[in-house]
N, C-alpha and C positions, 0 to 999 in steps of 0.2 A: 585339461585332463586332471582329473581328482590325485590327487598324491597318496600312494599304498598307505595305510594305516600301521604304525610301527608296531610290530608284534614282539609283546612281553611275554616271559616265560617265567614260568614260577618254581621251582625247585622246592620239595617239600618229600614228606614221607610221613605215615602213622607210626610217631614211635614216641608220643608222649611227649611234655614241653609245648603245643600248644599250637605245632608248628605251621599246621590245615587253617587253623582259623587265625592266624596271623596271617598268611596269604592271601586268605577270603575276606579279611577287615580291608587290607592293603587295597584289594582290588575291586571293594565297595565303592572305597575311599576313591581313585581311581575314575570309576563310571559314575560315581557322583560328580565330580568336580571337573571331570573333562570327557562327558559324553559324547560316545562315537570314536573319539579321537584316537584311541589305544584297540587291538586284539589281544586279550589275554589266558594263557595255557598254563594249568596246573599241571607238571608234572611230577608221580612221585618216583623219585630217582630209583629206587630199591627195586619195588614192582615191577616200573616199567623199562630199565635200563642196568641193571645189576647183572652180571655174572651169576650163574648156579649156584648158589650156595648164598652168597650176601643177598639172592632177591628173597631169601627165608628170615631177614632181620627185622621185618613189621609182624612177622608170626611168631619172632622169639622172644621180641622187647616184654607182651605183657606178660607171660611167666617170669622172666628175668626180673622186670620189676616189683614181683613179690619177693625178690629175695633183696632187699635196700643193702645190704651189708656189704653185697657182692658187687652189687653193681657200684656201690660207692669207692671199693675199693679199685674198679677197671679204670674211675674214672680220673682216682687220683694218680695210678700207675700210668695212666695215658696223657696226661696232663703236660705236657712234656715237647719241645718244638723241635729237638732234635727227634725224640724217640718217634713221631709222627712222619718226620721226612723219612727215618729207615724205613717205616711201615710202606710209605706207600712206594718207596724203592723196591722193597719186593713186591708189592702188588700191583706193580705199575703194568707187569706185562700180561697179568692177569684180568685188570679193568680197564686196561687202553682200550680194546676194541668198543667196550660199551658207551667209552667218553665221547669218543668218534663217533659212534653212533647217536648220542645225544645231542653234541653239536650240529651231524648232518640233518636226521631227521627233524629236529626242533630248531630251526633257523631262527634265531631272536636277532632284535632288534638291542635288547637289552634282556637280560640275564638278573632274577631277582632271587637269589638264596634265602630262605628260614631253615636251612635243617646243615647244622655243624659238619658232619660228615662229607658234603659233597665242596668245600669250597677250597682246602686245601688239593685234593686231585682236580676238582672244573677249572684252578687257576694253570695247574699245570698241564693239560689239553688244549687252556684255549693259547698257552703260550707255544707249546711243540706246535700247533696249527696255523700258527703268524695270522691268527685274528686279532682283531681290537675291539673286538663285541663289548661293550661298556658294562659294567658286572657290580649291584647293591646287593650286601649283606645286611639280614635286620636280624640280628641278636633276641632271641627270647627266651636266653636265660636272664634274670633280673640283677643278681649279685657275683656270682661264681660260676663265671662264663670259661666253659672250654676254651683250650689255645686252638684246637680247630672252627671256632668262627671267623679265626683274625689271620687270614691269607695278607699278604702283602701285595700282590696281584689284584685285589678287590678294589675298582673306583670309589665306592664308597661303604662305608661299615655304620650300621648305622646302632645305635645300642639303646636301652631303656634305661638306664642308670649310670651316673658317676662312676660310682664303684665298678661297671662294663669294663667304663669307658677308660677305665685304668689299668686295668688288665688288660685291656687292648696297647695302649702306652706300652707296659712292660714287656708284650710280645712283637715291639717294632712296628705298628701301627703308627707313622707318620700324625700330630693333630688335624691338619686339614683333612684327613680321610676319616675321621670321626665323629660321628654327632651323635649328641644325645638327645631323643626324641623321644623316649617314652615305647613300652610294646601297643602294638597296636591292635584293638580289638574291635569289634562294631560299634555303630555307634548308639545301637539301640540300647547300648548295655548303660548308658548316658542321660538317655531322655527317656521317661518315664510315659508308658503308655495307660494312662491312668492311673488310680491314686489304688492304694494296696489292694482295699475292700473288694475295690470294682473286678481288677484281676483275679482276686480268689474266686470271685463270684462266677466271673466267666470257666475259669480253670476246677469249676465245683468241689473247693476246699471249704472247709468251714469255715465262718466268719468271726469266731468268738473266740477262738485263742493266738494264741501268738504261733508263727508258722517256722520250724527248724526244717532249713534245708539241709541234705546231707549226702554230699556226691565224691566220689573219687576220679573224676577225670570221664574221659569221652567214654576207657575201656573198664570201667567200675573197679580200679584198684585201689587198694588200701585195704585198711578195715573196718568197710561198711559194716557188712552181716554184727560184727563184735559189736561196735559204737550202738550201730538201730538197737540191738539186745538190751545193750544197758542203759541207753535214754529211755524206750521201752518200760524195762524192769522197774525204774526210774519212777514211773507213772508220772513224768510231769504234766503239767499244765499246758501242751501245747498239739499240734499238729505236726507229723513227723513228715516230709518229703523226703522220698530216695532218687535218689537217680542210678539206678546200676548201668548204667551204658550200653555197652556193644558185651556188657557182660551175661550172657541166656542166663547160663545156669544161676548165677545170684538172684537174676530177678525171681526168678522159676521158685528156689529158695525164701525169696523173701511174700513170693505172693500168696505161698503156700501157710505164711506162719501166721497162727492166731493172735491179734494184737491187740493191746493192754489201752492202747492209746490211740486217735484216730490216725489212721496210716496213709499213707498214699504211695504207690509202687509206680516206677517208670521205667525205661529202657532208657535207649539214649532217645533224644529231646532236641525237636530244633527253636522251643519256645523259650530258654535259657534266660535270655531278657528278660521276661514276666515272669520265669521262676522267681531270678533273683530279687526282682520290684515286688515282691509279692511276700517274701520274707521278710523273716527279723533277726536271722539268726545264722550261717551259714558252718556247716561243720564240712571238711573236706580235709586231702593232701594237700601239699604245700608246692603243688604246680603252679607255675610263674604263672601262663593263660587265665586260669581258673582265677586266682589271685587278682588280677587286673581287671579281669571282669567283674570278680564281686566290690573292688575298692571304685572303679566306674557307678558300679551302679548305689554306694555308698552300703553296701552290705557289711557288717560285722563279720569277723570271720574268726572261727575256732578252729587251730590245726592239729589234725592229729594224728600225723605221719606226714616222713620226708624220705627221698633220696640222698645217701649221704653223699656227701661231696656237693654235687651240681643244684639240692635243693636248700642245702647250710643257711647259703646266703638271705633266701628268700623266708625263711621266718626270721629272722633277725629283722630284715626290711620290714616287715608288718609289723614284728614287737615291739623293735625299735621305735616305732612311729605311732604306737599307742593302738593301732588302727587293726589288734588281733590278741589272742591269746593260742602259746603255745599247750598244748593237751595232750602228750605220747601216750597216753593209757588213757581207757574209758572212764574210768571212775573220773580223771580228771576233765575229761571232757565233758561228763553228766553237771561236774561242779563248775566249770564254768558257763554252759546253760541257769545253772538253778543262780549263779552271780548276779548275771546279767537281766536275770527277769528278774530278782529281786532288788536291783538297781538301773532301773531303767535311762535314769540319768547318765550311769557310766555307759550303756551301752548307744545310746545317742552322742557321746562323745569319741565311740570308738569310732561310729558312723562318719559322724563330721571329719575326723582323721582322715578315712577314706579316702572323704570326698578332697580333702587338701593333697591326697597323694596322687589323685588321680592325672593323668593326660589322656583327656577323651579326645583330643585333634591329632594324638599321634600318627595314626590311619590317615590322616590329610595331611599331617606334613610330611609323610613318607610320600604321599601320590604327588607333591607338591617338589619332592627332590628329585626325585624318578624322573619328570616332566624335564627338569633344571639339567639333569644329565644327560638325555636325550637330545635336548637342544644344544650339548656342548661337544654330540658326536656326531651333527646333522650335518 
C-alpha cells in the first residue's frame, strides 16, 4: 500500500517583505527536487484564519506602508520579546479559536512559516494542543529581523544573513536551530532565458538603449509616479519600465501620461525574471524579496525608499557590498542613472557584486532541510 504523501503547509500573508514568493520559491524548490513526494498548501493566515478585525491587515499594510515614518516607529516600539508575550497574552482569548482552527482544518505534516506574525502565537497553539507537528521558520527580512521570527518553539529558523542570524542569537535562538541559507527566490531569477536583446525583443521593448526598470514591490509602493517624473524630465537616454503592481490607480495614472522618453506601463507581472535579465538598471524600494531577486539575476540596483527600521538593514547590505546605490530623492536617483551610464565600467562591477552576493540554491537548500526534518519526525 503507497504511504500518504506528507502534507506541507505554508503560512504566509500579502503584507509586503516578499513573503508569497518565498513560499512559492520554497515550494518550487520542493517539486523540483523531490517530485510527487510532498502535498503543499499555501495558507494566508490573515484572510484565511484571522479574527474580525486582524483579517483587515493585508488591506491596511499598503496604506500604512506609505507612511515609512510610522510604521518604522511600530516596528521599533514592537521590537521587544517581552512586550510581544503581553500582546499576545491579551490576544490570546481573542485568536485561540482561530489557531485551533488552523491546526484542525489544516492538518500538516510539517508547518513552514515566512510571515513574522504567525510564529510566536502558532508556537503557542501547537504547545496548549500537545502536538509535535515539526515547525521551519524562513526569515525574509535580510538585516533587521523582527524578534517575532525567533519563537523558541520553532524546529528550525532558518535566515538569509549573518547579521539574521544574530539576532536570532540575541533573542535565545539556541545555534543548532539556526541556519544561514540565504532568502529564497526562484530560480528563474538565476538562469538567464536568453541573452538581453533576445528578451526585449520578445517583450517588444526597444533594442537601442539601455532599459531602467523601475518597480515598488508586488503593491506599487514607494515613489514610483515621483522617480518616472524625474528620469522622464530627465530625457535620458534610455527605456523606462514601470511596474505598478496590484496598484490600478498608478498604472491608470501613469498610462495616461505623455511621455518624453520611450515608456512602457505594467501592472503586476509574473514575467519578473525577463524583466529583470532584460535590464541594466533597476530603481525600486528597499524590499528584501525584490533585492534578492535583482542581486540573483545580477541587476544593479538604485534604492530610493525604505521602511524605517525593518528595511535599515537592507541597504546598508547592498551598499555595503558595492552591489547598489542609495537614492532617497529623485534628483539623486536621475544622478545615479546618468553615473552609471556614463560609466559603464562601474555599473558592471555593481553587477558582478550581485552576482557574488547572491544564493540562487537557497530555495533547494531549504527543500533540502524541510526533507531532513521530516525524516527526523517519521
Amino acid at each position: 500500500m503507497n504511504q500518504p504523501r506528507p502534507h506541507l503547509v505554508f503560512l504566509f500573508s500579502d503584507t509586503g517583505g516578499g513573503h508569497r514568493s518565498a513560499a512559492e520559491a520554497v515550494i518550487g524548490a520542493l517539486e523540483q527536487g523531490y517530485p510527487g513526494r510532498f502535498r503543499c498548501a499555501m495558507v494566508d493566515i490573515f484572510r484565511d484564519f484571522a479574527p474580525v478585525l486582524l483579517d483587515r491587515i493585508p488591506d491596511i499594510y499598503p496604506p500604512l506602508s506609505r507612511r515609512p515614518k510610522l510604521l518604522g516607529r511600530i516596528f521599533q516600539l514592537s521590537d521587544d520579546p517581552r512586550l510581544i508575550r503581553g500582546i499576545l497574552k491579551i490576544l490570546w482569548p481573542y485568536i485561540r479559536s482561530s489557531l485551533d482552527r488552523l491546526i484542525t482544518e489544516k492538518p500538516a505534516d510539517l508547518f513552514v512559516s515566512v510571515h513574522p506574525l504567525i510564529n510566536v502565537p502558532l508556537g503557542h497553539a501547537l504547545e496548549r494542543s500537545g502536538s509535535n507537528t515539526p515547525w521551519v521558520t524562513v526569515v525574509t527580512d535580510l538585516v533587521t529581523a523582527h524578534t517575532t521570527w525567533f519563537s523558541t518553539r520553532a524546529d528550525l529558523i532558518v535566515v538569509p544573513t549573518q547579521e539574521a542570524r544574530q539576532v536570532g542569537l540575541q533573542r535565545g535562538i539556541s545555534p543548532g536551530r539556526l541556519k544561514v541559507v540565504g532568502l529564497p527566490v526562484a530560480e528563474a531569477f538565476s538562469r538567464r532565458n536568453g541573452e538581453p536583446g533576445e528578451i526585449r525583443a520578445r517583450l517588444g521593448w526597444p533594442l537601442d538603449n539601455p532599459v531602467v526598470l523601475l518597480m515598488g514591490g508586488g503593491e506599487g509602493m514607494g515613489k514610483i509616479e515621483t522617480i518616472a517624473a524625474a528620469v522622464d524630465a530627465a530625457r535620458l537616454p534610455v527605456t523606462l519600465v514601470i511596474i505598478a503592481g496590484r496598484n490600478r490607480t498608478l498604472r491608470q495614472r501613469l498610462e495616461a501620461r505623455t511621455w518624453k522618453i520611450p515608456t512602457r506601463v505594467y501592472g503586476f507581472v509574473q514575467e519578473m525574471p525577463d524583466f529583470m535579465h532584460a535590464a541594466d538598471i533597476l530603481l525600486t524600494k528597499a524590499g528584501p524579496g525584490t533585492i534578492c531577486e535583482a542581486i540573483a539575476a545580477g541587476l544593479p540596483v538604485i534604492l530610493y525608499s525604505r521602511l524605517d527600521g525593518p528595511e535599515d538593514g537592507n541597504v546598508r547590505y547592498l551598499t555595503d557590498h558595492d552591489a547598489g546605490i542609495w537614492a532617497p530623492h529623485a534628483d539623486q536617483v536621475v544622478a545615479g542613472v546618468v553615473r552609471w551610464l556614463a560609466h559603464p565600467e562601474e555599473r558592471a562591477r555593481a553587477a558582478a557584486a550581485c552576482l557574488a552576493l547572491a544564493r540562487p540554491q537557497a530555495a533547494r537548500e531549504i527543500a533540502d532541510l524541510i526533507m531532513a526534518r521530516l525524516n527526523e519526525h517519521v
